[in-house]
PAZAPA-4460 file (N, C-alpha, C; in steps of 0.05 Angstrom, whole numbers, plus 32768, in hexadecimal, padded with zeros to 4 digits):
% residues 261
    n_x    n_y    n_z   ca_x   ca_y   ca_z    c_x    c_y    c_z   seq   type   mol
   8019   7F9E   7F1A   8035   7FA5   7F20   8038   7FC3   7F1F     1      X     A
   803E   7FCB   7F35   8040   7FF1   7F3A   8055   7FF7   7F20     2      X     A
   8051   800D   7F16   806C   8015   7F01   805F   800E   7EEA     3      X     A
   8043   7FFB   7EE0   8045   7FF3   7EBB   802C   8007   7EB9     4      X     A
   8029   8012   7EAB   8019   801A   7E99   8014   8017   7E86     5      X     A
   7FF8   8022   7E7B   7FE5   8014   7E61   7FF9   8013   7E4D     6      X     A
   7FFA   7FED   7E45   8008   7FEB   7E2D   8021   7FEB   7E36     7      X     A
   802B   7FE2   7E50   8046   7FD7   7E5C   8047   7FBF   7E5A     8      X     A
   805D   7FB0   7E56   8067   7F94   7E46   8067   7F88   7E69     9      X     A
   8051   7F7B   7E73   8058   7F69   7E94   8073   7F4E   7E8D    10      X     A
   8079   7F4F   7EA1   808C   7F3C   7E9A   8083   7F22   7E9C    11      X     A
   808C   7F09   7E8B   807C   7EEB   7E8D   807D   7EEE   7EA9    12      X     A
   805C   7ED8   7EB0   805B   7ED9   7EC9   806F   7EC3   7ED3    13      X     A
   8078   7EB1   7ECD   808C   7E99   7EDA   809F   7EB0   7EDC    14      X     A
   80AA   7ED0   7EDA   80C7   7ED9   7EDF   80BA   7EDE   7EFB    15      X     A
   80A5   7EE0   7F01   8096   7EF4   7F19   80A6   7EEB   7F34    16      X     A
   80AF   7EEC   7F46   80B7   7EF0   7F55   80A7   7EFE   7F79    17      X     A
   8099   7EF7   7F71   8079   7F02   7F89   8086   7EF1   7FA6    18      X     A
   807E   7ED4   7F9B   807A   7EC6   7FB3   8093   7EC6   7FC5    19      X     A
   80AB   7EC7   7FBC   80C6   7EC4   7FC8   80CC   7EE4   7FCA    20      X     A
   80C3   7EF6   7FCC   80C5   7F15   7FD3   80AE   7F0B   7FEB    21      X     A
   809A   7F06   7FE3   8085   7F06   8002   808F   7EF4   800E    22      X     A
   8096   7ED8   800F   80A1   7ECE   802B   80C1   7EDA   8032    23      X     A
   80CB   7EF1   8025   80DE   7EF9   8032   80D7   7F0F   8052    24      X     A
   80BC   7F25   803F   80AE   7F39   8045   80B2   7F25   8063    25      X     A
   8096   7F13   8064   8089   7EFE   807C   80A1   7EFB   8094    26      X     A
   80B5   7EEC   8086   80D4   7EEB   8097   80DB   7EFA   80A0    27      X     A
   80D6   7F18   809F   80E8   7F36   80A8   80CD   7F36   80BD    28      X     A
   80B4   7F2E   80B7   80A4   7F39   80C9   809E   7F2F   80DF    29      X     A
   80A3   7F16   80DB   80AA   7EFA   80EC   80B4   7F00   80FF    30      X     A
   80D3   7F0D   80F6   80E7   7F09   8108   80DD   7F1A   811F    31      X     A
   80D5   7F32   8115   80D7   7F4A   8133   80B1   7F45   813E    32      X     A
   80A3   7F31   8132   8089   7F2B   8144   8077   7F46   8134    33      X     A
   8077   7F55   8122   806E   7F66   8111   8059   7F5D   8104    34      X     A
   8042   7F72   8102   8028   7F6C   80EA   802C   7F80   80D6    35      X     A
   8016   7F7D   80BE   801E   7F8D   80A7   8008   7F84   8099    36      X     A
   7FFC   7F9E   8088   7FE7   7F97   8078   7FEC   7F8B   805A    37      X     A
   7FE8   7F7F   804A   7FEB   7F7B   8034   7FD5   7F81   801A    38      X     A
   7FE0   7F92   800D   7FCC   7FA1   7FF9   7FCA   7F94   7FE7    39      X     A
   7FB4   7F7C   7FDC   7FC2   7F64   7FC7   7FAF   7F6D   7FB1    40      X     A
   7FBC   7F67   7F96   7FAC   7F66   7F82   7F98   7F4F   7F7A    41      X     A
   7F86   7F53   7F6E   7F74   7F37   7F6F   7F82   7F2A   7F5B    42      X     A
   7F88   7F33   7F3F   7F91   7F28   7F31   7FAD   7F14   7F3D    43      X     A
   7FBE   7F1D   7F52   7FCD   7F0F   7F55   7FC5   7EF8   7F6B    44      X     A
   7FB6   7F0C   7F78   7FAE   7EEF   7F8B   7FA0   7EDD   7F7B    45      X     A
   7F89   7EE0   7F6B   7F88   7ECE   7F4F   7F9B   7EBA   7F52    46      X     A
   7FAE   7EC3   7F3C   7FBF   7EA9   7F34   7FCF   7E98   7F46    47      X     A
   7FD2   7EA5   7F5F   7FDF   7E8E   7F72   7FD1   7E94   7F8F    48      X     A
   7FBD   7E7C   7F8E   7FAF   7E7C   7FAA   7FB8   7E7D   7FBF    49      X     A
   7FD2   7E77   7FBC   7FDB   7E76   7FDF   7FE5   7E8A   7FE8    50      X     A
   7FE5   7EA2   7FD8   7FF6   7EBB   7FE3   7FEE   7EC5   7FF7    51      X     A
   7FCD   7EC6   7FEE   7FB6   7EDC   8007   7FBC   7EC7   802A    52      X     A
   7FB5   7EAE   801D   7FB7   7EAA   803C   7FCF   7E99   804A    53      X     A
   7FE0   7EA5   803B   8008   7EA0   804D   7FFC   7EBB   805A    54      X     A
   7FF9   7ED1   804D   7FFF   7EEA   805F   7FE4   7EE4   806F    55      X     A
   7FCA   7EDD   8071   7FB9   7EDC   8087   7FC4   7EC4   809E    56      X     A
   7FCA   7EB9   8090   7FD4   7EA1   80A5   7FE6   7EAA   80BC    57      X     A
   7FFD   7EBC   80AC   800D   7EC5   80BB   8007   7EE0   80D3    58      X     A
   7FEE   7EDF   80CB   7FE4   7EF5   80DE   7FDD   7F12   80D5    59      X     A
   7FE1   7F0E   80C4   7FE3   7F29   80B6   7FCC   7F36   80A1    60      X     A
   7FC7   7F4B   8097   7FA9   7F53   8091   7FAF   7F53   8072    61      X     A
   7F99   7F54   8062   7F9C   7F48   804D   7F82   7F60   803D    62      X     A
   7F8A   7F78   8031   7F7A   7F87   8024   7F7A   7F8C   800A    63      X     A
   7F67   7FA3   8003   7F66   7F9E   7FDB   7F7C   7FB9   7FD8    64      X     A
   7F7E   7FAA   7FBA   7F91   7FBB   7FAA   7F8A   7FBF   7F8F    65      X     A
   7F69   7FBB   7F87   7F56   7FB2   7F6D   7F5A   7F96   7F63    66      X     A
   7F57   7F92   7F4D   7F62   7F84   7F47   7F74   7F7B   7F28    67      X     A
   7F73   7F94   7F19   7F7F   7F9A   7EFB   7F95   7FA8   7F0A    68      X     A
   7F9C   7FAE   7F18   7FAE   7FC9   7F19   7FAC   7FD9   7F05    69      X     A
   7F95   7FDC   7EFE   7F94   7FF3   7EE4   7F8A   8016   7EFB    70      X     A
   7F98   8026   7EF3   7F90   803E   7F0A   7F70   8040   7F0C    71      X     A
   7F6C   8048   7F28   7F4D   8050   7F2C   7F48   8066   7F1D    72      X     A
   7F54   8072   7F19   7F4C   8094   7F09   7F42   8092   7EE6    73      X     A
   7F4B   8076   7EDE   7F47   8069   7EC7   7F2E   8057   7ECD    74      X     A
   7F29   8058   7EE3   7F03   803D   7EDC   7EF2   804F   7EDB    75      X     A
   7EE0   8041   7ED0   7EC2   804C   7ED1   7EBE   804D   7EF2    76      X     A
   7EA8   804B   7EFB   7E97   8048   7F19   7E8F   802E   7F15    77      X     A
   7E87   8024   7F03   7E7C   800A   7EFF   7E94   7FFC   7EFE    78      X     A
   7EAA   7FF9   7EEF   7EBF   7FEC   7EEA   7ED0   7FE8   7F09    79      X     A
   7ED7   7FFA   7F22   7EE8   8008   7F30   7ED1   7FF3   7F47    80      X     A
   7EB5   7FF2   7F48   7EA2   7FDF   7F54   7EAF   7FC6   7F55    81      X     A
   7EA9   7FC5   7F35   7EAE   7FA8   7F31   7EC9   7F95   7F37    82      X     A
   7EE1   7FA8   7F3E   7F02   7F9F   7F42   7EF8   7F9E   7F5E    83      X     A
   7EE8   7FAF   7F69   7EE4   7FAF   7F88   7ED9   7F97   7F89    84      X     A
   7EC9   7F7F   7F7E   7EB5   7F78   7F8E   7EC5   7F53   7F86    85      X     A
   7ED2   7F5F   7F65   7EE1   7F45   7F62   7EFE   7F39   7F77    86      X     A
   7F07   7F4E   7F76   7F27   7F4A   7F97   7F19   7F43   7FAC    87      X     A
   7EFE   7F4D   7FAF   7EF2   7F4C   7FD1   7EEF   7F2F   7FD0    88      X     A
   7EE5   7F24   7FB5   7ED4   7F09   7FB7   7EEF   7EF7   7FBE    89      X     A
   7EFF   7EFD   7FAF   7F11   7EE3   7FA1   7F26   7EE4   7FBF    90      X     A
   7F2B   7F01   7FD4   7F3A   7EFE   7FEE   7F25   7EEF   7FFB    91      X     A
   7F0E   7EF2   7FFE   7F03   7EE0   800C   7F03   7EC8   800C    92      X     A
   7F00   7EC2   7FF3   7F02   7E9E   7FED   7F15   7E92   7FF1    93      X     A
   7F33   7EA4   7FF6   7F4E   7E96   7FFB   7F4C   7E97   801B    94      X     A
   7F47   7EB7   801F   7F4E   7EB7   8041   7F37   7EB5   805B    95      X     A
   7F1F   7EB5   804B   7F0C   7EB3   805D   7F0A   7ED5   8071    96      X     A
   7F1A   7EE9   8060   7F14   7EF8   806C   7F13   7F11   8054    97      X     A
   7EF9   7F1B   805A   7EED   7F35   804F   7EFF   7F55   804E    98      X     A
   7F1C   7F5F   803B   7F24   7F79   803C   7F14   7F8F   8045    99      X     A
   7F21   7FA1   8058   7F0F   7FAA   805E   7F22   7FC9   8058   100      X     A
   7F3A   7FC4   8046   7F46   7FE2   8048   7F4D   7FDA   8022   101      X     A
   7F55   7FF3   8017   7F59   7FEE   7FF8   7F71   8010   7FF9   102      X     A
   7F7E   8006   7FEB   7F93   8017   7FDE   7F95   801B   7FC1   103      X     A
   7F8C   8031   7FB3   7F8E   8031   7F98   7FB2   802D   7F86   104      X     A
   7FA5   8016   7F6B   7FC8   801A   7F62   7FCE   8034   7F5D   105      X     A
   7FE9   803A   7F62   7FF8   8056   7F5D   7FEE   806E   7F64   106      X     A
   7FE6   8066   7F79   7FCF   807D   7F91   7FBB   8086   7F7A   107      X     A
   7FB0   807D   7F70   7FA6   8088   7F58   7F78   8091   7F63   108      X     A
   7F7D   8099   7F7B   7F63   80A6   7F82   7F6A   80CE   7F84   109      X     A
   7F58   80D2   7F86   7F60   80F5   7F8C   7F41   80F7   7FA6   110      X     A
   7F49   8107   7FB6   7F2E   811A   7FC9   7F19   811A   7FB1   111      X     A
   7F13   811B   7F9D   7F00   8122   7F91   7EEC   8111   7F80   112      X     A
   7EFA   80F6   7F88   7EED   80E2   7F87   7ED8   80D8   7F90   113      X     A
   7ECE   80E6   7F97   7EB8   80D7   7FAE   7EA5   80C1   7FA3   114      X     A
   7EA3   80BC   7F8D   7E8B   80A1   7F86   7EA8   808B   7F8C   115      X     A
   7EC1   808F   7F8E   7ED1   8072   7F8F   7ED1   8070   7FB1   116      X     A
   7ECF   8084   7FBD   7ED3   807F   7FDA   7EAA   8073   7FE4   117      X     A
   7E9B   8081   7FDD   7E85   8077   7FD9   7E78   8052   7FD7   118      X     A
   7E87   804A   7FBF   7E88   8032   7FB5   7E9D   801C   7FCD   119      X     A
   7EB2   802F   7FD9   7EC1   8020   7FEA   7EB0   8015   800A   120      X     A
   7EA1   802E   800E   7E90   8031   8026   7E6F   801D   8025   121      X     A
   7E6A   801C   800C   7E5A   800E   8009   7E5D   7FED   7FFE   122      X     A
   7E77   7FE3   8001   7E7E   7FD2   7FF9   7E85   7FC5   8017   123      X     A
   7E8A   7FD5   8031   7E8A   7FC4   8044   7EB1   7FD3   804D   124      X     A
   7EC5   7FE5   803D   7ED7   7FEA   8040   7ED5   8001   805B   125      X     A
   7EE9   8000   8070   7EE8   8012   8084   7EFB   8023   8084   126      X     A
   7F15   8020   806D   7F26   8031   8069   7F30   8035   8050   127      X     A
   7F3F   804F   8045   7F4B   8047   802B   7F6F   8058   8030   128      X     A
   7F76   804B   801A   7F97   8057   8024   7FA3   805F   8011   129      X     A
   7F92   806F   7FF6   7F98   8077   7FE2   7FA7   8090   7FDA   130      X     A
   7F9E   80A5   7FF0   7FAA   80C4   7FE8   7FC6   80C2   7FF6   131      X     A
   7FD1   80D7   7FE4   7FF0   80D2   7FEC   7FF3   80EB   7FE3   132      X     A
   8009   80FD   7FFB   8009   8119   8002   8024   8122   7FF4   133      X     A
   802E   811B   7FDA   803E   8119   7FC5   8032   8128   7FB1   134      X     A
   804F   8134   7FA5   8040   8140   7F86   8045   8127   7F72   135      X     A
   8036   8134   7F5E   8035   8119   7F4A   801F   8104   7F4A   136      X     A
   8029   80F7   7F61   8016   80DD   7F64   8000   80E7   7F7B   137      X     A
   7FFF   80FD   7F85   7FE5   8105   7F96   7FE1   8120   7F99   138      X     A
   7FE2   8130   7FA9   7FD9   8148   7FB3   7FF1   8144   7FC8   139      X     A
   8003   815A   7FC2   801B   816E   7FDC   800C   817D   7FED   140      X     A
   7FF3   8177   7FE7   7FE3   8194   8005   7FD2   817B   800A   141      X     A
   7FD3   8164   8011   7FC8   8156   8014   7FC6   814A   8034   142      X     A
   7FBB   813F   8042   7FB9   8132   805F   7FD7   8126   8058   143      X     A
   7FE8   812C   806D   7FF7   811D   8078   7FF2   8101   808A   144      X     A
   7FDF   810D   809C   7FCE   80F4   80B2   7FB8   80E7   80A6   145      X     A
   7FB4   80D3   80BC   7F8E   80C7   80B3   7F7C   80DB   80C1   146      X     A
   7F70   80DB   80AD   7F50   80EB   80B0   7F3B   80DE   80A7   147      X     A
   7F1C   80D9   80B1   7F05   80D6   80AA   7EF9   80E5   8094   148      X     A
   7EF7   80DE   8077   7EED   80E4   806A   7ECC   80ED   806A   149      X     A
   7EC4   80FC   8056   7EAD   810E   805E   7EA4   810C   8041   150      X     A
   7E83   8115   8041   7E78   811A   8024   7E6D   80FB   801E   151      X     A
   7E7A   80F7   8004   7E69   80DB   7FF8   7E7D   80C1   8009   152      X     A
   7E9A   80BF   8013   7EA5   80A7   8024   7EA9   80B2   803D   153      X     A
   7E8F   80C2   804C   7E8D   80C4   8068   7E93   80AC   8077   154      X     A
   7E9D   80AC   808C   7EA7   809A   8097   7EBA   8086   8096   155      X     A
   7EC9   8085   807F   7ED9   8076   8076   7EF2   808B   8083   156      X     A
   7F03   8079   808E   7F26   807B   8090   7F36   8082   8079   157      X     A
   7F4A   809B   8079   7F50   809E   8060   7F76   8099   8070   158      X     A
   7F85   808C   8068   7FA1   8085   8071   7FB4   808B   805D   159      X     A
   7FC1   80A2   8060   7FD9   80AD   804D   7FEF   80A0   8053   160      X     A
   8002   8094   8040   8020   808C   8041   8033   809D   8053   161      X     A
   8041   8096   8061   8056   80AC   806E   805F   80C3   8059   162      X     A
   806B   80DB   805E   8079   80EB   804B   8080   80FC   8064   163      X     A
   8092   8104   8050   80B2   811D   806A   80A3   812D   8062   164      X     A
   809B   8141   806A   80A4   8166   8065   80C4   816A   8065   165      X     A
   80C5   8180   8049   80E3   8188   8049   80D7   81A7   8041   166      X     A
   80FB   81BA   803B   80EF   81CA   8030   80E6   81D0   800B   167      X     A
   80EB   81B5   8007   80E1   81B2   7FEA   80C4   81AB   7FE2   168      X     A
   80B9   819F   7FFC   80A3   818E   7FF7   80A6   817A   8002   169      X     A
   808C   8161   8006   808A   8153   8011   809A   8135   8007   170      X     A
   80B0   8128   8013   80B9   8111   800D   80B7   80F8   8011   171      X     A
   80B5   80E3   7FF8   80A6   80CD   8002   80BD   80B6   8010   172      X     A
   80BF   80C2   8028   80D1   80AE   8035   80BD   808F   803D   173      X     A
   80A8   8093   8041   8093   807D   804B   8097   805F   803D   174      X     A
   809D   8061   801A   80A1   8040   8009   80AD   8050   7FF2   175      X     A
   80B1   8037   7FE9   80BB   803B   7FD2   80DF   803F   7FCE   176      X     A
   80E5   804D   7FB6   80F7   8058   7FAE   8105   8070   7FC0   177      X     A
   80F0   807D   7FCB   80F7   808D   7FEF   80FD   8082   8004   178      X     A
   80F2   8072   8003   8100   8062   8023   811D   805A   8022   179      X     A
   811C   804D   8006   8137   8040   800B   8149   8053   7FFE   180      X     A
   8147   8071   7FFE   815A   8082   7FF4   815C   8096   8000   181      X     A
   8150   80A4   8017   814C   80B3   802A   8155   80AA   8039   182      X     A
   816C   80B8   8050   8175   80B2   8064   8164   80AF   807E   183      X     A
   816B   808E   8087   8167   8086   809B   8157   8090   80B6   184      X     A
   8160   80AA   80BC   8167   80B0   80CF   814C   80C1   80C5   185      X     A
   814A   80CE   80BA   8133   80E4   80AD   8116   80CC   80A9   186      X     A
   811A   80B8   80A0   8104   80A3   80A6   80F9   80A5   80BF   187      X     A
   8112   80A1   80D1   810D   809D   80EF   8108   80B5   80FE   188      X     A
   8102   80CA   80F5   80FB   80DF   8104   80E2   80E7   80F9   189      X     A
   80DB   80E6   80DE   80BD   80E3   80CE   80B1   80CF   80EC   190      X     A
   80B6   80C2   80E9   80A2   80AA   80FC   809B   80B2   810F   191      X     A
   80B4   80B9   812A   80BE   80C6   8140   80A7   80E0   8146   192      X     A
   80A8   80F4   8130   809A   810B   812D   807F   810A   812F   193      X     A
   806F   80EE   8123   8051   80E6   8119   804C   80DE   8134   194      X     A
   8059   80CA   8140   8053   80BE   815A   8059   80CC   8174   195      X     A
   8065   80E1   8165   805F   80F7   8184   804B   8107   818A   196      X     A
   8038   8108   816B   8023   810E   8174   800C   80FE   8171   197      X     A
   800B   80E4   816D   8003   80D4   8176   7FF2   80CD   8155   198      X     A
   7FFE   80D2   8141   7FF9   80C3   8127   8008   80AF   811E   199      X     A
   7FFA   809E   8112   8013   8084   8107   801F   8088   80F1   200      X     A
   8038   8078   80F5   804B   807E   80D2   8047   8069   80C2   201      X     A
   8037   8072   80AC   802C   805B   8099   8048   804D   8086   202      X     A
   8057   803D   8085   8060   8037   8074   805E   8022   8061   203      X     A
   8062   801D   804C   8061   800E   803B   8076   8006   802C   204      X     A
   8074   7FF1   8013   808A   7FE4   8001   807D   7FD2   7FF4   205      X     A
   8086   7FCD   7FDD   807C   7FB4   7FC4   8094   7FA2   7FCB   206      X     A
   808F   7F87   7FC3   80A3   7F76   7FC6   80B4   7F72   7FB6   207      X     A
   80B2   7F8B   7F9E   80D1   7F89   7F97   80E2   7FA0   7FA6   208      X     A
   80D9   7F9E   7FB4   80ED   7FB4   7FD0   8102   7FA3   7FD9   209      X     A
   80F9   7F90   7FDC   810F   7F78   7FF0   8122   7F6A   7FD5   210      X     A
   811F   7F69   7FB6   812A   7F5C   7FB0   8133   7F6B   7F92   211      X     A
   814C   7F76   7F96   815D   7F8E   7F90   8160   7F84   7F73   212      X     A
   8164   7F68   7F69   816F   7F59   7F54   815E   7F57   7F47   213      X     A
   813C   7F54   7F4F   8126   7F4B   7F3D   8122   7F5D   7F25   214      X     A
   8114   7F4F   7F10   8111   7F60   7EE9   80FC   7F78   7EF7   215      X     A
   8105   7F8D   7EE9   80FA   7FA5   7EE5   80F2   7FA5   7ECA   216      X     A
   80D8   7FB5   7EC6   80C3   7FBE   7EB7   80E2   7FC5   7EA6   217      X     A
   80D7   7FCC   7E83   80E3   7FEB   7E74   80D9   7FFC   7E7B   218      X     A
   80E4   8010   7E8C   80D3   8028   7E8D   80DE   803A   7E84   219      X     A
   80D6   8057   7E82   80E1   8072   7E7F   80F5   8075   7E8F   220      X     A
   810E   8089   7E97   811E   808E   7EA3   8112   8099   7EBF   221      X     A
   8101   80AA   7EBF   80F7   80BB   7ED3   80E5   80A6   7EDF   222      X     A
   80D0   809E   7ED0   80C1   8081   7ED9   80CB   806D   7EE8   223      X     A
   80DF   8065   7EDE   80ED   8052   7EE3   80FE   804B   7F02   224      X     A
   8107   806F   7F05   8111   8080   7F1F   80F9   8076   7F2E   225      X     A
   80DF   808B   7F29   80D0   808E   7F3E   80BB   8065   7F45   226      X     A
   80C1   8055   7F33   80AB   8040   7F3A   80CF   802E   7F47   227      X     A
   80E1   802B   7F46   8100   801D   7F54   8112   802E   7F65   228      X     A
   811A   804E   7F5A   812A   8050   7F6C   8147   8043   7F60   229      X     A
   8157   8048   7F77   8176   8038   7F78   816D   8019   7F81   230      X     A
   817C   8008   7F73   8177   7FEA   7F76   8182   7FE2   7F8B   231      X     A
   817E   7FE5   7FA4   817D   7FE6   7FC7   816D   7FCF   7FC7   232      X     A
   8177   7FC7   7FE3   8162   7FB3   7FE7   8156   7FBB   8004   233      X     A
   813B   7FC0   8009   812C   7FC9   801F   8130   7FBC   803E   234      X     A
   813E   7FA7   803C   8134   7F90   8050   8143   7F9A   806F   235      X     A
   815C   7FA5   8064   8168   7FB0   8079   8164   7FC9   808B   236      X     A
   8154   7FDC   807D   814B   7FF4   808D   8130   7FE6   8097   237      X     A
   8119   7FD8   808B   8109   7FCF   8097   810F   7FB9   80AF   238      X     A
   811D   7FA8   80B1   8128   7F96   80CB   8129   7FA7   80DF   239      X     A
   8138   7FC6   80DA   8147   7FD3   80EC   812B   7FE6   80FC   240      X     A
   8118   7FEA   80E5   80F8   7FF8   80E7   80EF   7FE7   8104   241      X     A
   80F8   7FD0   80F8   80E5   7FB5   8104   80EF   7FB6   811F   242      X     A
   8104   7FBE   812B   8114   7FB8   8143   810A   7FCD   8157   243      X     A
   8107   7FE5   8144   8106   7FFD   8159   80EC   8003   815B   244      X     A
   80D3   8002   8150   80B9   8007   814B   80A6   7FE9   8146   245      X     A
   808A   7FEF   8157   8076   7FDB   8154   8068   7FE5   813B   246      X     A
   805D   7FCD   812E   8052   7FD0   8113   8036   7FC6   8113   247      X     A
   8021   7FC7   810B   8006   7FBF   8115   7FF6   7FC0   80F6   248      X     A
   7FE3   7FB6   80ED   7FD0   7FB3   80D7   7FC1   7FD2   80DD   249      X     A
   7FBD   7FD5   80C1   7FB3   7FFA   80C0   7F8F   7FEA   80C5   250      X     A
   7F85   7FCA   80C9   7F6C   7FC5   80CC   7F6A   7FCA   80EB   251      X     A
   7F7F   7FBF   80F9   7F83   7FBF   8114   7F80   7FDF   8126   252      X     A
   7F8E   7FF1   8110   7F96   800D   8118   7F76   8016   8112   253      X     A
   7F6A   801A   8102   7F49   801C   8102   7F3F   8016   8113   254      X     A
   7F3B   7FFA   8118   7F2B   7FF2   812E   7F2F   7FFB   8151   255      X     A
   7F4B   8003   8151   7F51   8019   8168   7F3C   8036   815E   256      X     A
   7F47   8047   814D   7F37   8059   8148   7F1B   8053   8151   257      X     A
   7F09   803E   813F   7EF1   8044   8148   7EE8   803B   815F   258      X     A
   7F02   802D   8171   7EF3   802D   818B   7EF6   803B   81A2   259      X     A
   7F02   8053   8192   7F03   806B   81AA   7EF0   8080   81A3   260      X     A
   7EEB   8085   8181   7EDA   8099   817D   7EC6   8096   8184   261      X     A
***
């Protein structure tokens, strides 16, 4: 769950609220004929088998997200392996299909990682979607676009979250607590701007995006801000995403890449 950290109280799992946030997600994506990757945790795909493959069924790509949500910057190499190889096993056994992209919890990789991008490349992964061009949670001088990584995860796809340039710094209009608090219109020209020169606008959202009412963690005040935001509910600027723009799997958007390079 994005937002708990070591020694955060999870809430009983019967309050959880997953499956009726994802067939809402499915429904919005339904409607406008839309794909979308899903970054799943093993642990959660774990406890309810049918999650991984509603979203493969539905068409839709189905990638890792570890499987503790404990941050990558916190495993060993051996431990950070081993979350890799347990989510890989356990999506397979549900969906019959092998992740081939991974997003760290709480962007929690840095450029300087290279034995985790390493371990991703040798694990059979062709992309990762970890760095995020934010202070705080990544590097502000960071790739805006996708670029091919180099060094120890040569050849691997590296896919950053959307973010605005302002004159404060870079804003995370792309998910989260930004999207649904940043004006509209500034979303829509982030996108507008990427695809004029012919980069895609990565966006994202957890499924308590869509459901404004669901239990929140205790968190810190500032914490609390940055993992919710205003208690908005996402569904309506995304419908509206959905109407004006095609949406495609970041596995799909790869496999373009490598078949032009």
């Amino acid at each position: 769950m994005c937002g708990a950290g070591a020694g955060q109280t999870i809430p009983p799992r019967e309050t959880w609220r997953v499956r009726q946030n994802l067939e809402r997600i499915l429904a919005l994506l339904d409607e406008q004929g839309q794909k979308a990757t899903f970054f799943m945790l093993g642990s959660v795909a774990e406890s309810d088998s049918t999650l991984a493959s509603s979203i493969c069924s539905a068409g839709h790509e189905i990638a890792s997200h570890g499987y503790s949500h404990r941050l990558a910057s916190d495993l060993t190499p051996q431990q950070f392996c081993e979350e890799l190889q347990l989510t890989g096993r356990i999506l397979l056994e549900q969906t019959g299909q092998r992740p081939v992209g991974y997003r760290a919890p709480q962007w929690s990789l840095t450029e300087q990682a290279g034995w985790a991008f390493a371990a991703l490349r040798e694990q059979g992964y062709r992309y990762d979607s970890s760095l995020n061009a934010l202070p705080l949670v990544g590097n502000p001088r960071g790739s805006r676009i996708a670029y091919r990584l180099e060094g120890e995860g040569a050849g691997l796809w590296e896919i950053p979250p959307m973010v605005t340039r302002s004159l404060i710094g870079n804003l995370p209009t792309g998910g989260g607590w930004g999207f649904r608090f940043f004006p509209f219109r500034m979303i829509c020209a982030t996108i507008n701007a990427l695809n004029l020169t012919h980069h895609p606008a990565v966006l994202y959202l957890h499924p308590r995006d869509v459901d404004p009412d669901g239990p929140r963690l205790d968190l810190s005040g500032l914490k609390r801000f940055a993992s919710y935001g205003t208690r908005t509910d996402a569904a309506p600027r995304l419908r509206e995403l959905f109407r004006r723009y095609r949406f495609i799997t970041l596995k799909e958007m790869v496999d373009k890449w490598e078949h032009v390079s």
